[in-house]
N, C-alpha and C positions, 0 to 999 in steps of 0.2 A: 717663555723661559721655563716655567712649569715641568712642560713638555720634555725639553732638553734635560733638565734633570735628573725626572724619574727615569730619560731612557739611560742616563747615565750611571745612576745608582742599581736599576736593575738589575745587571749582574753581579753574580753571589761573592765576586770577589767587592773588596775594603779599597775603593777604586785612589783613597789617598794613605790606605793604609789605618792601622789600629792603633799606632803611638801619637802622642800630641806634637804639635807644635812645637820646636826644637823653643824658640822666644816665651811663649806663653808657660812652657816647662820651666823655660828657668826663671821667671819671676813668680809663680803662682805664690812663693810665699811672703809676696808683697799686700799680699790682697789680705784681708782678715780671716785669720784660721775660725774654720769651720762655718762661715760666712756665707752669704746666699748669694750667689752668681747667675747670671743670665747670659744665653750664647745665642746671640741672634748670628741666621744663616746657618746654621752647624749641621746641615748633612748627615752623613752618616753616626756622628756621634762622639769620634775620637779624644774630642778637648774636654767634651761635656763631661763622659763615662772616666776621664783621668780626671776631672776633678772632684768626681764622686767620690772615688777613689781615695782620695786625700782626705773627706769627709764635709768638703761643702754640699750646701744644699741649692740642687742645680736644677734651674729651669732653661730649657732650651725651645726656639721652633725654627720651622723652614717648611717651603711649599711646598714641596715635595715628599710625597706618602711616603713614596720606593726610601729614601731618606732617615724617615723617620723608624718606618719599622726596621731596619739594617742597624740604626742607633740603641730602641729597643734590644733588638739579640743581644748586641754587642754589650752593652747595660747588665740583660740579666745571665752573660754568660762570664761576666767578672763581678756579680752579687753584691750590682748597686742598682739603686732606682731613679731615673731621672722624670722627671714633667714636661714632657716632651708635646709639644701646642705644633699643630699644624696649619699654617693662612703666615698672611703675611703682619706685619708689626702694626698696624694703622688698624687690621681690623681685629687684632685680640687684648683683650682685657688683663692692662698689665696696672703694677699698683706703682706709682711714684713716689721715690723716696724711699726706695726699700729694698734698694740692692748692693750691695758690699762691690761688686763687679761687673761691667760690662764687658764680655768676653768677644773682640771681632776679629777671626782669622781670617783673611781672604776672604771677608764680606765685600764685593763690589757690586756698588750700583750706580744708576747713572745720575749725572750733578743732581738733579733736583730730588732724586729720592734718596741719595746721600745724607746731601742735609738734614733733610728733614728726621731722616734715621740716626744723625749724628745730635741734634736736636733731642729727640725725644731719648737716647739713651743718655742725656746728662741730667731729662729730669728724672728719670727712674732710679738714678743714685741718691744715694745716702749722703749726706756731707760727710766729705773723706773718703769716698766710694772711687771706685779707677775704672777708669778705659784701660783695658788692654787691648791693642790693638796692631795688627802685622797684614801687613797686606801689598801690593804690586807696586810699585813707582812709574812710574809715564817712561824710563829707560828700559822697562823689564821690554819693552820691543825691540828693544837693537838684540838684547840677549836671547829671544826668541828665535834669531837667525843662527846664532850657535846652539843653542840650546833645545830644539823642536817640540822636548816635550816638556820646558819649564812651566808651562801653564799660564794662567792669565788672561782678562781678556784682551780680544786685538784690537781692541777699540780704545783710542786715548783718553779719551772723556771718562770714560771708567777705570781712569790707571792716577792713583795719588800722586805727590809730593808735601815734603813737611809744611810747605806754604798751607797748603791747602788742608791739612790736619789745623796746624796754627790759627786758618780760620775758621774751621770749623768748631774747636774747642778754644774759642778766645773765652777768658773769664776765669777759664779751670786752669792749675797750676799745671804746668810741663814737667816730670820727673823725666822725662826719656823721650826723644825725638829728634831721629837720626835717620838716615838716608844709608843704606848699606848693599853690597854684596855679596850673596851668603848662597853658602850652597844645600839645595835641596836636596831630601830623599822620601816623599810623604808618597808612597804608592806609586801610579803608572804615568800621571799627571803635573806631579812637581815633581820632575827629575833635572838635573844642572846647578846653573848659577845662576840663582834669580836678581834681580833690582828689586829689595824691599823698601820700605818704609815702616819705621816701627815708632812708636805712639806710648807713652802710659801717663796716662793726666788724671790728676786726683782733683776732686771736687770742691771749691772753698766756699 
């Protein structure tokens, strides 16, 4: 997966684009102003570098080198600075309890390292901390036959539903958890009308 990545990221173009998240744009001011935020999976940088932007204090990683240094430029070419960790969640040193936000755009992984990533980002909040979270619905494959280059993966196991948010963050409060069709334009790769699933659950 690694591999796929970087080959993905290596070209100099912003392969989902340099603006955020149409979802995560408009709630970021749910989240606590100037607040410390975490973007796990974040790629090139897009969500991270807008919320620098805004004036949180942003930590991000992903496996992927080609990734991270793309987020870099993008970071010090709009003169903000992110902390930007390279490896996967289970092997870096993160502090629990100490984050305003958990940022997951289009983090897909499969069931058992879901969880476990769904898990550990509830304990890294703060009481009153939020998941934000946007990503595929198990339907985004019918829209994949209209849609060729909506993105996602094609594997069903890797594609949510609100159930499966619901059990994943049972405990924490649901402000938002809907099931939707929304039309993309993030770069070369979510282009159409995807099948999302959108999440914001604050921590009690």
């Amino acid at each position: 997966m690694k591999k796929f990545w970087d080959e993905r990221y290596a070209q100099e173009k912003y392969v989902y684009g340099t603006t955020p998240n149409n979802f995560f744009e408009q709630n970021i001011t749910k989240i606590t102003p100037n607040g410390k935020l975490l973007f796990p999976a974040e790629g090139e940088g897009r969500n991270a570098v807008f919320a620098a932007q805004q004036g949180f204090e942003v930590t991000a990683f992903d496996i992927s080198k080609q990734g991270r240094e793309k987020a870099l430029l993008l970071a010090k070419s709009k003169s903000v600075t992110l902390n930007y960790k390279l490896g996967k969640l289970e092997n870096l040193e993160m502090e629990e309890n100490y984050y305003d936000a958990v940022v997951l755009i289009f983090a897909h992984f499969p069931p058992d390292v879901r969880l476990a990533y769904h898990k550990k980002a509830q304990q890294l909040l703060k009481k009153g901390g939020l998941i934000v979270l946007e990503a595929f619905h198990k339907n985004n494959l019918i829209q994949k036959q209209q849609y060729p280059n909506i993105g996602g993966p094609g594997n069903q196991e890797m594609l949510y539903t609100k159930e499966t948010l619901a059990k994943d963050f049972k405990g924490m409060e649901m402000v938002t958890l809907s099931e939707e069709l929304v039309p993309l334009a993030e770069g070369d790769f979510h282009k159409g009308i995807g099948a999302v699933v959108r999440c914001i659950a604050r921590k009690v």
